[in-house]
Structures are given as structure tokens and as C-alpha cells.
Backbone of each chain as ProteinMPNN parsed JSONL, in Angstrom:
{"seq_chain_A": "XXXXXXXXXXXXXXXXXXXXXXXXXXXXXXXXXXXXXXXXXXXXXXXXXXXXXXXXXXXXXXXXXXXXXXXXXXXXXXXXXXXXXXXXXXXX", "coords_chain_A": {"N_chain_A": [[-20.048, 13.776, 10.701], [-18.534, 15.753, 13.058], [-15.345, 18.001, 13.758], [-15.81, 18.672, 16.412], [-17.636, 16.322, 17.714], [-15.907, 14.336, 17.157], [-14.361, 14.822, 19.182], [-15.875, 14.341, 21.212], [-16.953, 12.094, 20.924], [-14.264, 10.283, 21.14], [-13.992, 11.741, 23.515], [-15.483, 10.128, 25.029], [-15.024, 7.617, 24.811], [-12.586, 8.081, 26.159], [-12.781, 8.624, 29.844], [-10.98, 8.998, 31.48], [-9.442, 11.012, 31.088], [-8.85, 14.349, 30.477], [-11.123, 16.506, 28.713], [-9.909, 18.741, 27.244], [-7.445, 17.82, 26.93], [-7.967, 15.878, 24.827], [-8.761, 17.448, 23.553], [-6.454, 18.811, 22.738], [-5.373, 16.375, 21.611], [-6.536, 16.152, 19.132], [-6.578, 18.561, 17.796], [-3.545, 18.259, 17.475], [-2.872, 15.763, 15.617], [-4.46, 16.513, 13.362], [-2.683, 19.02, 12.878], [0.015, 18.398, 12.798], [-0.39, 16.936, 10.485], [-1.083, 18.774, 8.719], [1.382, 20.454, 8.687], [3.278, 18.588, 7.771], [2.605, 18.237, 4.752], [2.712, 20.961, 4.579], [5.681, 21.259, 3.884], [5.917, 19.863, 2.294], [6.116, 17.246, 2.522], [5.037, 13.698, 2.533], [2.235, 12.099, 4.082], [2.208, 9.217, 5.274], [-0.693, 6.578, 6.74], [-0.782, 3.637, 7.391], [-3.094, 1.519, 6.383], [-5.108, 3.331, 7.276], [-4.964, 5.78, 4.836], [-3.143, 7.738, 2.907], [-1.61, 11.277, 2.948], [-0.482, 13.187, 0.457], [1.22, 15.66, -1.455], [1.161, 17.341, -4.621], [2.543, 18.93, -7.335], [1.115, 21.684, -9.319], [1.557, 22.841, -12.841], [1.503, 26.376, -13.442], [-0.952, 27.16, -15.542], [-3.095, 28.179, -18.584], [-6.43, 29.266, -18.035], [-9.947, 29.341, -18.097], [-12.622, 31.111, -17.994], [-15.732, 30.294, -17.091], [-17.893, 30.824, -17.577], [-17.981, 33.637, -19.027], [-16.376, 32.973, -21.136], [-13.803, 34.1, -21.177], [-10.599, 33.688, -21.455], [-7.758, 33.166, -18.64], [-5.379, 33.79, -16.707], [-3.744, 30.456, -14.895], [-2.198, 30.04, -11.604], [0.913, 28.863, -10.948], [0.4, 25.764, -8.366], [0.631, 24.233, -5.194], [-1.164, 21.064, -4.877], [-3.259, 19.378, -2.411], [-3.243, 15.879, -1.799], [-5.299, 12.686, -1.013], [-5.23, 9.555, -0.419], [-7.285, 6.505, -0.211], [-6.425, 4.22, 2.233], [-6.213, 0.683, 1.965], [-7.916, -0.998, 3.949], [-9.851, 1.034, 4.869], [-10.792, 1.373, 2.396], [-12.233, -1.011, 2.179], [-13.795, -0.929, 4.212], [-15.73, 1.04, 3.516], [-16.551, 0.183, 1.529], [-18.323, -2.086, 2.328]], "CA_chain_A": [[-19.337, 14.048, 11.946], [-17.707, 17.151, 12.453], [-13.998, 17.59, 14.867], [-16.675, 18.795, 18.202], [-17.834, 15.632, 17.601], [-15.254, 13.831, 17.015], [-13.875, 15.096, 20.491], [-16.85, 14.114, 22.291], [-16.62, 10.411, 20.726], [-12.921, 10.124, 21.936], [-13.352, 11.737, 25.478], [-16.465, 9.236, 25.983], [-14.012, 6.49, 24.71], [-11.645, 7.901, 27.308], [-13.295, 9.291, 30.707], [-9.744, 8.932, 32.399], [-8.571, 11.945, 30.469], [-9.474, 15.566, 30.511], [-11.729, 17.042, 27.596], [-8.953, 19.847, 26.658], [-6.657, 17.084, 26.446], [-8.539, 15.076, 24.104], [-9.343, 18.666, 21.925], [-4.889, 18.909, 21.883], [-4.661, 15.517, 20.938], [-7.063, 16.017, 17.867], [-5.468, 19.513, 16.572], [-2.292, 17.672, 17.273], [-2.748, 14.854, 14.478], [-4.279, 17.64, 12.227], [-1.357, 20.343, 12.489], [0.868, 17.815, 12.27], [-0.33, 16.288, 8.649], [-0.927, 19.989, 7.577], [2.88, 20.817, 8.842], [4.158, 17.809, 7.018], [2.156, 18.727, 3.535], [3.241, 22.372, 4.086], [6.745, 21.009, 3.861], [6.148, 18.853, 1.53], [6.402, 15.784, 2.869], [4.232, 12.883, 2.454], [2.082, 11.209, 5.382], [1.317, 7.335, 5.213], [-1.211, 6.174, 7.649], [-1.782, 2.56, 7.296], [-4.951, 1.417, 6.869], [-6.007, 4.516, 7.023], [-4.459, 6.431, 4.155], [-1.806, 8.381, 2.555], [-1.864, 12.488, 2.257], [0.887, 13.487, 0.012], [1.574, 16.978, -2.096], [1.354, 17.26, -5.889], [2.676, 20.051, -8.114], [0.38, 21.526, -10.319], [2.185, 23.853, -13.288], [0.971, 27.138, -14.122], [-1.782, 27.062, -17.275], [-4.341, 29.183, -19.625], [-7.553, 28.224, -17.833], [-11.288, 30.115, -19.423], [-13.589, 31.361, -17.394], [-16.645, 29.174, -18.009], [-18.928, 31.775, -17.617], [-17.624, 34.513, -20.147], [-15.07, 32.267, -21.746], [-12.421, 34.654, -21.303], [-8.881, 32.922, -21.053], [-7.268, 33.574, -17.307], [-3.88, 32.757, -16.173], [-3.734, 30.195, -13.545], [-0.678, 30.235, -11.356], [1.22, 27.252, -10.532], [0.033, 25.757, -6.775], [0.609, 23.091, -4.484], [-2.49, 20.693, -4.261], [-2.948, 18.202, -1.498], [-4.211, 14.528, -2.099], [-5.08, 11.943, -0.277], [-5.663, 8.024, -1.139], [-7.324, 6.186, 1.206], [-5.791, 2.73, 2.151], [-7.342, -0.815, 1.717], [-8.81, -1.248, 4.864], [-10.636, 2.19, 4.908], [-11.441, 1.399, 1.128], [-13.407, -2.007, 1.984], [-14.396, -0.77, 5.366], [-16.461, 1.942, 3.104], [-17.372, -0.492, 0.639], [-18.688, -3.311, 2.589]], "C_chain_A": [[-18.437, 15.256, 11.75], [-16.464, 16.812, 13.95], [-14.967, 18.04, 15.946], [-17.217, 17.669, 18.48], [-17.325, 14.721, 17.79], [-14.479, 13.715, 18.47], [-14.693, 14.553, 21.472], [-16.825, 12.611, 22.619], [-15.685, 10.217, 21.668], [-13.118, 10.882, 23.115], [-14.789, 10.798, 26.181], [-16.013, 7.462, 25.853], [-13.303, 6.52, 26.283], [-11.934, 8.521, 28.488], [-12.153, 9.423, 31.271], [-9.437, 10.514, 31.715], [-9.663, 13.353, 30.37], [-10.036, 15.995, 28.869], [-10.586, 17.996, 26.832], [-7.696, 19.116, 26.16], [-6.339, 16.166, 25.525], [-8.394, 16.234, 22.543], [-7.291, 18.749, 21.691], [-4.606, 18.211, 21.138], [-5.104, 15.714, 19.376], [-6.621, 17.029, 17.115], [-4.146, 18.958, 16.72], [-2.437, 16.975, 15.971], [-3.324, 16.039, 13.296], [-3.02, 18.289, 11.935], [-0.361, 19.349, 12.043], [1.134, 16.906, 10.623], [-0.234, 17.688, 7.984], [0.784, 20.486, 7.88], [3.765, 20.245, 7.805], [3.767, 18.254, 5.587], [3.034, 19.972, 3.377], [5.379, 22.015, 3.628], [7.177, 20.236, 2.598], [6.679, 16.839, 1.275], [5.108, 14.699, 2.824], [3.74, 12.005, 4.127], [1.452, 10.118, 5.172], [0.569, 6.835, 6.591], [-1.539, 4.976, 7.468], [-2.679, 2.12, 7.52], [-5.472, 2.076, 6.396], [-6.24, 5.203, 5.433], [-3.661, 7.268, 3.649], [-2.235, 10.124, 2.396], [-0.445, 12.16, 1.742], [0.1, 14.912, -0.562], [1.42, 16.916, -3.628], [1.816, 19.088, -6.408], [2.096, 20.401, -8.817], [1.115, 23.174, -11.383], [0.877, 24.909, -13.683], [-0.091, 26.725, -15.692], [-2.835, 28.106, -17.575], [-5.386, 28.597, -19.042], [-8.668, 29.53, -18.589], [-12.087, 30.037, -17.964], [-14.921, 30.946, -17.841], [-17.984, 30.021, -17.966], [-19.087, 32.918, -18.994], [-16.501, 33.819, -20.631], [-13.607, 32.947, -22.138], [-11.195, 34.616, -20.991], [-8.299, 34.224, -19.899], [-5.801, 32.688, -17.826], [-3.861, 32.63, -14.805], [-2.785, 29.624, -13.413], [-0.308, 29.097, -11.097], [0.919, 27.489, -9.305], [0.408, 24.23, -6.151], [-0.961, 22.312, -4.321], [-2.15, 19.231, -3.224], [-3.789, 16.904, -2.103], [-4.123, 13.686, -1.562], [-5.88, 10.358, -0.637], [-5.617, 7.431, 0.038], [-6.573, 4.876, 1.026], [-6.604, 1.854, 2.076], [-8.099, -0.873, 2.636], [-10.244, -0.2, 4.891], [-11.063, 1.608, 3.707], [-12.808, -0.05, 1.523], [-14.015, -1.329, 2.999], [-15.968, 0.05, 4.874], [-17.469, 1.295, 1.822], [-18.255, -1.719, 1.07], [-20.353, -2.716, 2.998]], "O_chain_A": [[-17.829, 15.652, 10.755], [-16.53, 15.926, 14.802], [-14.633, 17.247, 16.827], [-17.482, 17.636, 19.682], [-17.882, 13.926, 18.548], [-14.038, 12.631, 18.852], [-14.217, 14.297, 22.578], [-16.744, 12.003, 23.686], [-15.977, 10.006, 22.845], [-12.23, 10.648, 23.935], [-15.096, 10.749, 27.372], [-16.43, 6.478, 26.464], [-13.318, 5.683, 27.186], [-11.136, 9.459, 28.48], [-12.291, 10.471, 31.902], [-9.009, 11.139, 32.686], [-10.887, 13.351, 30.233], [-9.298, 15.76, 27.911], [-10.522, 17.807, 25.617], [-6.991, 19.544, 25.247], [-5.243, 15.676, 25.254], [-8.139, 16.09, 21.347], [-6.848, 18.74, 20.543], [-3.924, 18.485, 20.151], [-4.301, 15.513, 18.465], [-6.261, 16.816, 15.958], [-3.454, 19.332, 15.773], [-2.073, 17.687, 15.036], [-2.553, 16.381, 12.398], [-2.391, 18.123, 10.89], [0.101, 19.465, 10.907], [2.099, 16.492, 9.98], [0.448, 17.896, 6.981], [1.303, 20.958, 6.869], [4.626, 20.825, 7.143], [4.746, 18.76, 5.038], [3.842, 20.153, 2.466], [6.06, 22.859, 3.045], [8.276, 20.043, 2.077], [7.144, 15.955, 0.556], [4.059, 15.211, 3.214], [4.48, 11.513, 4.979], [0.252, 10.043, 4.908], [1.307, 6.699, 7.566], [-2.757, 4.876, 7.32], [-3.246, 2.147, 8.612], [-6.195, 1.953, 5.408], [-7.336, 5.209, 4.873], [-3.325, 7.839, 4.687], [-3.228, 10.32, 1.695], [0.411, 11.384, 2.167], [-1.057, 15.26, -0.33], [1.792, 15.76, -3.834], [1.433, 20.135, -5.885], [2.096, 19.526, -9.682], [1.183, 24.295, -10.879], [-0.253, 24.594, -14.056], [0.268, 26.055, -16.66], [-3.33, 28.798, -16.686], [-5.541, 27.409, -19.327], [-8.301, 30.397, -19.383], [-12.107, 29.138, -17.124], [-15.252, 31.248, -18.988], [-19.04, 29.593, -18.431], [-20.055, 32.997, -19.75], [-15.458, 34.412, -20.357], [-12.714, 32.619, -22.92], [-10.683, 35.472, -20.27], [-8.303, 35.45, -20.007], [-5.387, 31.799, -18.571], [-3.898, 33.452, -13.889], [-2.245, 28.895, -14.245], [-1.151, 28.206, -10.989], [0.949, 28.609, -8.795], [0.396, 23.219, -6.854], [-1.856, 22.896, -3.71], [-1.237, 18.407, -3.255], [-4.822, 17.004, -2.765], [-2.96, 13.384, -1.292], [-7.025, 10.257, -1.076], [-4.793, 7.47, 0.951], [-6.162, 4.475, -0.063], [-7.801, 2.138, 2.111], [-9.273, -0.801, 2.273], [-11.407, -0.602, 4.925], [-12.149, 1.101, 3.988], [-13.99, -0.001, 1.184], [-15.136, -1.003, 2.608], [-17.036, -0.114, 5.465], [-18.549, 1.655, 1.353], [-18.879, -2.325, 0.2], [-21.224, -3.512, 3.351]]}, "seq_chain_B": "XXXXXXXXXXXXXXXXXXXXXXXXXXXXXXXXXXXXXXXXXXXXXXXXXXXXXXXXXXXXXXXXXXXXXXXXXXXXXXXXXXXXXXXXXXXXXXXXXXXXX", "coords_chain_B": {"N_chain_B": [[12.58, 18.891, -2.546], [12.49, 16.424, -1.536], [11.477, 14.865, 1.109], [11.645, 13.42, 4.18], [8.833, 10.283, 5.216], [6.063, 11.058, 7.082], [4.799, 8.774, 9.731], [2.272, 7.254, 11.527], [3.999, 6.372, 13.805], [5.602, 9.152, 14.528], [3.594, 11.46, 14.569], [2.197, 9.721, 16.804], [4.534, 10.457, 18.822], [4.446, 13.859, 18.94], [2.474, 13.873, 20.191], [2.739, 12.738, 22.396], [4.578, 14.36, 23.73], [3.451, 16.618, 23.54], [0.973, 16.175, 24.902], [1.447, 14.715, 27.086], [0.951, 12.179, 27.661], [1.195, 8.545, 28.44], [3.736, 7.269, 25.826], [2.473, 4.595, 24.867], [-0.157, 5.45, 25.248], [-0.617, 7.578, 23.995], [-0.489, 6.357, 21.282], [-2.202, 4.477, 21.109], [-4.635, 7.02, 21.03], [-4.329, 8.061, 18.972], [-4.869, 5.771, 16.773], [-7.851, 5.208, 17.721], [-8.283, 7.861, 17.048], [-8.671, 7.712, 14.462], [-9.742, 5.454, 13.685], [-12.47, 6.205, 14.74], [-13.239, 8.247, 12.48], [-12.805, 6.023, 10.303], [-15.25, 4.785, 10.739], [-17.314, 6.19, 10.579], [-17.671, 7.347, 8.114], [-17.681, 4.878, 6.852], [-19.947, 4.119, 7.428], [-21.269, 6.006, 5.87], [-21.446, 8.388, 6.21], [-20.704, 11.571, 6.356], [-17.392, 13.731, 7.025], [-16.227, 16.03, 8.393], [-13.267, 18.04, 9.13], [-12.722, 21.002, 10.9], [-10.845, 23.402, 9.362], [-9.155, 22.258, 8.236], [-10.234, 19.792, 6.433], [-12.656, 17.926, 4.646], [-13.965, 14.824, 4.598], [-15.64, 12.153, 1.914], [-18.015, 10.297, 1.289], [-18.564, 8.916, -1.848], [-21.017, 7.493, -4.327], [-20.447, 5.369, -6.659], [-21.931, 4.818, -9.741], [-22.63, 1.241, -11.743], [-20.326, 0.835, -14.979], [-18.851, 0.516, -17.647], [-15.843, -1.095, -18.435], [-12.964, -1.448, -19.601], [-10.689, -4.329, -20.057], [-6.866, -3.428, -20.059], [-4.905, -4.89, -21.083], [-6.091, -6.937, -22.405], [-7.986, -5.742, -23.892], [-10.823, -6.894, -23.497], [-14.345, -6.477, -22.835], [-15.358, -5.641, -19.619], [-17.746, -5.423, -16.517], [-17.459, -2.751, -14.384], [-18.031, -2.905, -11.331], [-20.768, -0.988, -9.344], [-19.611, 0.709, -6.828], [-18.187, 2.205, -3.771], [-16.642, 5.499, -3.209], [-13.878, 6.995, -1.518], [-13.552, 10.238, -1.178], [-11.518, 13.641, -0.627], [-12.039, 16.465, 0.5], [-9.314, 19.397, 0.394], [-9.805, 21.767, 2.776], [-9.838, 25.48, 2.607], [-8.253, 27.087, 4.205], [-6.09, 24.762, 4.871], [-5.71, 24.288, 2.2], [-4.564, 26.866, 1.391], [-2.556, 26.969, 3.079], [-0.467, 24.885, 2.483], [0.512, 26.425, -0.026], [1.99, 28.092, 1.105], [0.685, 30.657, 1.845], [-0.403, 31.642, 4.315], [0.959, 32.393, 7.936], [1.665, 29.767, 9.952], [-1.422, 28.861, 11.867]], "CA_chain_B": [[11.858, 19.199, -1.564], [12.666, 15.296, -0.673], [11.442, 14.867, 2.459], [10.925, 11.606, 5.183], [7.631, 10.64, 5.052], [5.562, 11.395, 8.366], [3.945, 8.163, 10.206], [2.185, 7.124, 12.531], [5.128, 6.595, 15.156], [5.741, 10.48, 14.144], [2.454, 11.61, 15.022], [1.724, 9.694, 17.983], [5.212, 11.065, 19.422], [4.107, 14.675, 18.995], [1.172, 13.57, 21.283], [3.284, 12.298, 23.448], [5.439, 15.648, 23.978], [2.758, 18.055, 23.984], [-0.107, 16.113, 26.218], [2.17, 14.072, 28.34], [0.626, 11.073, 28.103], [2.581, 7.966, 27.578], [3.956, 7.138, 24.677], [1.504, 3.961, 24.878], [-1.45, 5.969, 25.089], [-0.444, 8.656, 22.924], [-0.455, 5.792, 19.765], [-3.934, 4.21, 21.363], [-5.507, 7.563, 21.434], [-4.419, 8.223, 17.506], [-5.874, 4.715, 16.74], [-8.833, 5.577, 18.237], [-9.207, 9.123, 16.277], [-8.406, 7.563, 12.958], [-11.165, 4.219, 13.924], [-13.407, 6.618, 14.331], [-13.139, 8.961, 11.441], [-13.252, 4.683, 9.811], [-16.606, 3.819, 11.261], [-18.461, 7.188, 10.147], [-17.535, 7.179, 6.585], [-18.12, 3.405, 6.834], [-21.777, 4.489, 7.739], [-21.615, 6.471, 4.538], [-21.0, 9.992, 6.801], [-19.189, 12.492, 6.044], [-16.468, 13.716, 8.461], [-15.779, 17.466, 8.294], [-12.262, 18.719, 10.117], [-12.714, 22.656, 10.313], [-9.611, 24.509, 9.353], [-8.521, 20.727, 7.666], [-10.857, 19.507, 5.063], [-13.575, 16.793, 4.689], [-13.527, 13.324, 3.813], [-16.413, 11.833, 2.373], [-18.347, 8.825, 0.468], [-19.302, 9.39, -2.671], [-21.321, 6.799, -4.821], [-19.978, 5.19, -8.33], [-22.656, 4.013, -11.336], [-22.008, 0.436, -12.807], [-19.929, 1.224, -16.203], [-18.319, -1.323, -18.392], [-14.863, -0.822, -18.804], [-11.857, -2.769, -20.283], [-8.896, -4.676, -19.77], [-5.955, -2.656, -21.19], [-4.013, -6.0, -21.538], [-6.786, -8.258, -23.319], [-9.174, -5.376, -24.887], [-11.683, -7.466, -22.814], [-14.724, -5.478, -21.831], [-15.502, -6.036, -18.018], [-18.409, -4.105, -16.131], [-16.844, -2.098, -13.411], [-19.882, -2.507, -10.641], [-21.376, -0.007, -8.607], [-18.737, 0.713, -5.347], [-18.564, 3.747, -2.872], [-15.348, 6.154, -2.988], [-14.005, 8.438, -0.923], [-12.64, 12.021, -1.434], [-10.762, 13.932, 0.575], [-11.658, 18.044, 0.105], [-8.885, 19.961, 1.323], [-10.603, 23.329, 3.484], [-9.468, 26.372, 2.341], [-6.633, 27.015, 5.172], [-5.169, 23.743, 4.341], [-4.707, 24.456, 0.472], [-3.359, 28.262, 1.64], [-1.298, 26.577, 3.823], [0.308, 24.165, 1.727], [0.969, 27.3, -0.655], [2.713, 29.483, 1.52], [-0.037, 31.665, 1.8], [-1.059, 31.786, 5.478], [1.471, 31.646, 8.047], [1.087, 28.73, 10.782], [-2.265, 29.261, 12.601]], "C_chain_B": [[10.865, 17.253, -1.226], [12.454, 15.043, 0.438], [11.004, 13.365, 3.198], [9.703, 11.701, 5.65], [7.204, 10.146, 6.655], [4.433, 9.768, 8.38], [3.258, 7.978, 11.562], [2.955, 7.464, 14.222], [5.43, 8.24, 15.099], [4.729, 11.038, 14.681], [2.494, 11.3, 16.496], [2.862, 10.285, 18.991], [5.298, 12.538, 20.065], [3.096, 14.846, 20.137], [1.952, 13.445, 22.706], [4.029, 13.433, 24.54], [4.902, 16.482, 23.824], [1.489, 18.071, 24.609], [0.397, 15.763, 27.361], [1.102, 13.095, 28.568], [1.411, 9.757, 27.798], [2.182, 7.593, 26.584], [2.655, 5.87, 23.777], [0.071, 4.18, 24.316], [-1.615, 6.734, 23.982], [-0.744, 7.514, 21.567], [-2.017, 5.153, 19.458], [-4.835, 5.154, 21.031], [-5.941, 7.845, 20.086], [-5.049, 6.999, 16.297], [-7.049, 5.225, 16.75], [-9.464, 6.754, 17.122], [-9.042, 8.41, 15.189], [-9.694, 6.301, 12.78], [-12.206, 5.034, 13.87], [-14.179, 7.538, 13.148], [-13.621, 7.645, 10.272], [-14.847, 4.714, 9.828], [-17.416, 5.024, 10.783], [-18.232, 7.038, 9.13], [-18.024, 5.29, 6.516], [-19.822, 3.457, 6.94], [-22.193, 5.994, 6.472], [-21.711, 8.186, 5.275], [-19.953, 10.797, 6.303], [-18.176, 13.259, 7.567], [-15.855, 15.136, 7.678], [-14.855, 18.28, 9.704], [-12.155, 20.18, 9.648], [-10.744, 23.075, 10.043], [-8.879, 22.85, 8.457], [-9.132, 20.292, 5.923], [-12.028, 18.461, 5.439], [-13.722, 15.642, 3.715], [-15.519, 13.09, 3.498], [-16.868, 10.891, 0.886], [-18.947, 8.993, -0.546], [-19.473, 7.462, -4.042], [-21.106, 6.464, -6.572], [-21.206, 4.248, -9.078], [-22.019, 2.519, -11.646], [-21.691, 1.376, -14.468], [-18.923, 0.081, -16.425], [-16.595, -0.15, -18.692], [-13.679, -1.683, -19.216], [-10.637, -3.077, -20.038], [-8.319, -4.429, -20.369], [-5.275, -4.121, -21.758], [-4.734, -6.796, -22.862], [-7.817, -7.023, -24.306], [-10.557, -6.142, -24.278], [-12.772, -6.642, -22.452], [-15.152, -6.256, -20.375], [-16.673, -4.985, -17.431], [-17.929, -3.769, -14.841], [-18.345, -1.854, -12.449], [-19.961, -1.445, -9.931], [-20.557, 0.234, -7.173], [-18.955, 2.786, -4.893], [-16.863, 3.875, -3.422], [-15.456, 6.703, -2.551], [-12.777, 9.571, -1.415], [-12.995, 12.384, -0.831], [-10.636, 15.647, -0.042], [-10.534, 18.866, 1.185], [-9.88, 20.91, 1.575], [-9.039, 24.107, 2.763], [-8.166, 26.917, 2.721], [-5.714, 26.137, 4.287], [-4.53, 24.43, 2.575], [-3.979, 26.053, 0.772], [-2.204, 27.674, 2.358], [-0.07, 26.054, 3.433], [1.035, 24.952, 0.26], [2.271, 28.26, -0.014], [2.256, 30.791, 1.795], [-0.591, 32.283, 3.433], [0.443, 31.428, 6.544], [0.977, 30.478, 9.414], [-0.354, 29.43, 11.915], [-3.079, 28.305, 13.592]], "O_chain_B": [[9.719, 16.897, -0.95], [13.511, 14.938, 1.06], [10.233, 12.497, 2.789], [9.272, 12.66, 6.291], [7.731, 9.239, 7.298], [3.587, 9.522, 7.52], [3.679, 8.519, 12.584], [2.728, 8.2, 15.183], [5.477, 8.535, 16.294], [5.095, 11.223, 15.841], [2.726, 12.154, 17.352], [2.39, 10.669, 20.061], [5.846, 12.77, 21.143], [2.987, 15.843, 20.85], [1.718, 13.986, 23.787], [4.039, 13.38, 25.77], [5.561, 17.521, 23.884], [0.847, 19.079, 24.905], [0.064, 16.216, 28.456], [0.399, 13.161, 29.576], [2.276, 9.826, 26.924], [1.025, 7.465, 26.185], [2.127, 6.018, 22.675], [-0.607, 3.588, 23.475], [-2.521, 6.635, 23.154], [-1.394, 8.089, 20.693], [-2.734, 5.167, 18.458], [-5.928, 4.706, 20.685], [-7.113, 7.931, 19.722], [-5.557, 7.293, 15.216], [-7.401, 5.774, 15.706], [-10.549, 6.73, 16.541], [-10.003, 8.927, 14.619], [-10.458, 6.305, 11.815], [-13.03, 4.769, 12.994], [-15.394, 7.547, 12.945], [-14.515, 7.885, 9.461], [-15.505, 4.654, 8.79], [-18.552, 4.623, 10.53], [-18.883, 6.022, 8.886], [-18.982, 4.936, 5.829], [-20.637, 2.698, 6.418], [-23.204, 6.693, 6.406], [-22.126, 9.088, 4.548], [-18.774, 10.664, 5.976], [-18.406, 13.195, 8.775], [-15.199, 15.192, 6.638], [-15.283, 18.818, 10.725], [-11.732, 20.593, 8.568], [-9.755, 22.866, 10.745], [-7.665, 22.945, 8.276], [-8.669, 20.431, 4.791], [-12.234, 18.249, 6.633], [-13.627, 15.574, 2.489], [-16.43, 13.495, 4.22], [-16.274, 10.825, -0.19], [-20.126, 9.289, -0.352], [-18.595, 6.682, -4.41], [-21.521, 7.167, -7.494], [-21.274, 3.034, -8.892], [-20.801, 2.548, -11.82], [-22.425, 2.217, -14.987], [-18.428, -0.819, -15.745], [-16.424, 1.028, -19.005], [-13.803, -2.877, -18.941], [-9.683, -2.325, -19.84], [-8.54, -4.812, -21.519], [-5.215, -4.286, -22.977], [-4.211, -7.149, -23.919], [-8.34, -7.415, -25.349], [-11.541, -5.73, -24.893], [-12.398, -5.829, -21.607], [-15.197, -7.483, -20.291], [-16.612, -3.81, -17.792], [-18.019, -4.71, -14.053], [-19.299, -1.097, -12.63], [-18.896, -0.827, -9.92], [-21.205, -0.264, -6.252], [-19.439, 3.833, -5.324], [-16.104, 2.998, -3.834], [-16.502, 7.348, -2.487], [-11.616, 9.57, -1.823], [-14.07, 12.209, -0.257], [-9.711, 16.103, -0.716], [-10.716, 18.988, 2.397], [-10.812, 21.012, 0.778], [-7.899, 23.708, 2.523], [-7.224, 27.17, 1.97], [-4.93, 26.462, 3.395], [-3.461, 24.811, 2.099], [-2.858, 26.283, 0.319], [-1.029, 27.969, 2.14], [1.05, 26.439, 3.77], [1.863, 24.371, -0.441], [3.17, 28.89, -0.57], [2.948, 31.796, 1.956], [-1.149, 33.377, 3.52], [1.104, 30.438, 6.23], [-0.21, 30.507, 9.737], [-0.155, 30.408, 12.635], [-3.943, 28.775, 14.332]]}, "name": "protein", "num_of_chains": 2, "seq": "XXXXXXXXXXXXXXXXXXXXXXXXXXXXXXXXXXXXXXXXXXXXXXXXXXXXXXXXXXXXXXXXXXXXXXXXXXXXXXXXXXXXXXXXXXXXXXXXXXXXXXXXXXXXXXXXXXXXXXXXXXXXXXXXXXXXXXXXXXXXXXXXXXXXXXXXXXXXXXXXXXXXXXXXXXXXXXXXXXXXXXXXXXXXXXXXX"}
């Protein structure tokens, strides 16, 4: 499933509601987890799952091709753990 | 770089103040997107948000592994996981590299 998709689902869920209003609501809940990450803040969705932020320090990494030691910079990475429900929901 | 962590009620409020629907609906509608994002990965789909990232089901091997407490071995059976690729944006974003788009 891709988000055009995803839009189509939810405005055939909701016929009361306009299509453009359906496509705000869905970059809404996006921008708003990437806002909170960029900030550094953690988002808990129960159920669903958690994004949070991790730090990752600077290190010597090797180019695995020509094994010639790089320097890679420190970065923010994002991660996200899904919650129980999502976890059986995917395992059942 | 302590920050209060963003839920639900957070979210669906945003909805609320930039579709104008009520507050009601606005939490139903985020339900709704997050159930369904559920039910495709549940059907072993993957779910690709452009400019976001993609979630998706990836299959684990039985492997025997052990209880740290007892030294016990145990076989760890065969289950689905999912991972969660950020997109490209997203990890610039969360750098400082891009600004809001």
C-alpha cells in the first residue's frame, strides 16, 4: 500500500468528507511524527507503535568495496518499535 | 533535548485545527489511518509513505537460542517482524539537513 492508497481507503471509509480533506488529514499525522523526531521528541502510538530518535556517534567506517577507512559523521537515526497489538496482529 | 513525548491526543488535535473537523472525528479518522496501515502489514504488505518511510514484514528462520538466566537452550520459532525504513527526507530531516517541506 502506498499513501494514494491509503487516501483512497480512508475517503471510501468516509464518503461524508471531501478527498483533499482526507489527503490533509494523512500529511497531517506524517508531518507531525516527522516534526516531533526532528525535535527530538519521541512519539508513542499505542497499539500501534513508538517512533523515537537515537544518537549515533561519529566512527572510522571502510568502504567495503576498496576497504579504504572513511570518516562517518555523527547523525540522528530514527527508530521505530512496533507495539503488541501490531506485533501479533502481524504475527497471527 | 528532553522533550514531551507526542501522542495520539497530540496528533489528533493538529487534525482538529487544520481540517476543522471535530475533535471526535479528528481522533476516529487517525484510528482509522493507523487500522489501516494494521490490516496491510497484517496481510504481510508493505506500506510505503513517500517523503516518510516504509514499514514492512519481514520473515524470521527458526534458531535455537538460550535463556541468559538458566543457560537453557530454547528454539526461537519462525515469527514475522516488522521494520520501519526511514525515506530519505525523513533521515535529512531529523538531521537538520532539509528545512521543513
Amino acid at each position: 500500500m502506498i499513501r494514494s492508497e491509503l487516501i483512497i481507503r480512508l475517503a471510501e471509509l468516509n464518503p461524508h468528507l471531501y478527498q483533499r480533506d482526507i489527503e490533509c488529514i494523512v500529511n497531517t499525522v506524517f508531518n507531525e511524527i516527522t516534526d516531533a523526531l526532528t525535535r527530538g521528541a519521541r512519539v508513542e502510538l499505542r497499539g500501534f507503535g513508538a517512533f523515537s530518535v537515537k544518537k549515533r556517534d561519529a566512527r572510522q567506517g571502510r568502504n567495503p568495496r576498496t576497504g579504504k577507512t572513511v570518516h562517518v559523521e555523527a547523525k540522528v537515526v530514527s527508530v521505530f518499535k512496533a507495539g503488541k497489538k501490531l506485533r501479533e496482529k502481524v504475527n497471527s | 533535548m528532553e522533550q514531551k513525548t507526542v501522542t495520539r491526543a497530540d496528533i489528533s488535535e493538529v487534525i482538529y485545527k487544520e481540517v476543522g473537523l471535530s475533535r471526535n472525528e479528528s481522533s476516529d479518522l487517525l484510528e482509522m489511518l493507523l487500522d489501516e496501515i494494521t490490516v496491510s502489514l497484517a496481510k504481510k504488505e508493505t506500506v510505503k509513505i513517500s517523503s516518510f518511510g516504509t514499514f514492512s514484514v519481514r520473515e524470521k528462520n527458526l534458531r535455537m537460542g538460550r535463556n541468559p538466566k538458566t543457560g537453557e537452550e530454547v528454539p526461537i520459532l519462525p515469527r514475522s517482524v516488522l521494520s520501519f525504513k526511514p525515506s530519505q527526507i525523513l533521515k535529512d530531516r531529523i538531521n537538520g539537513k532539509v528545512s521543513k517541506g
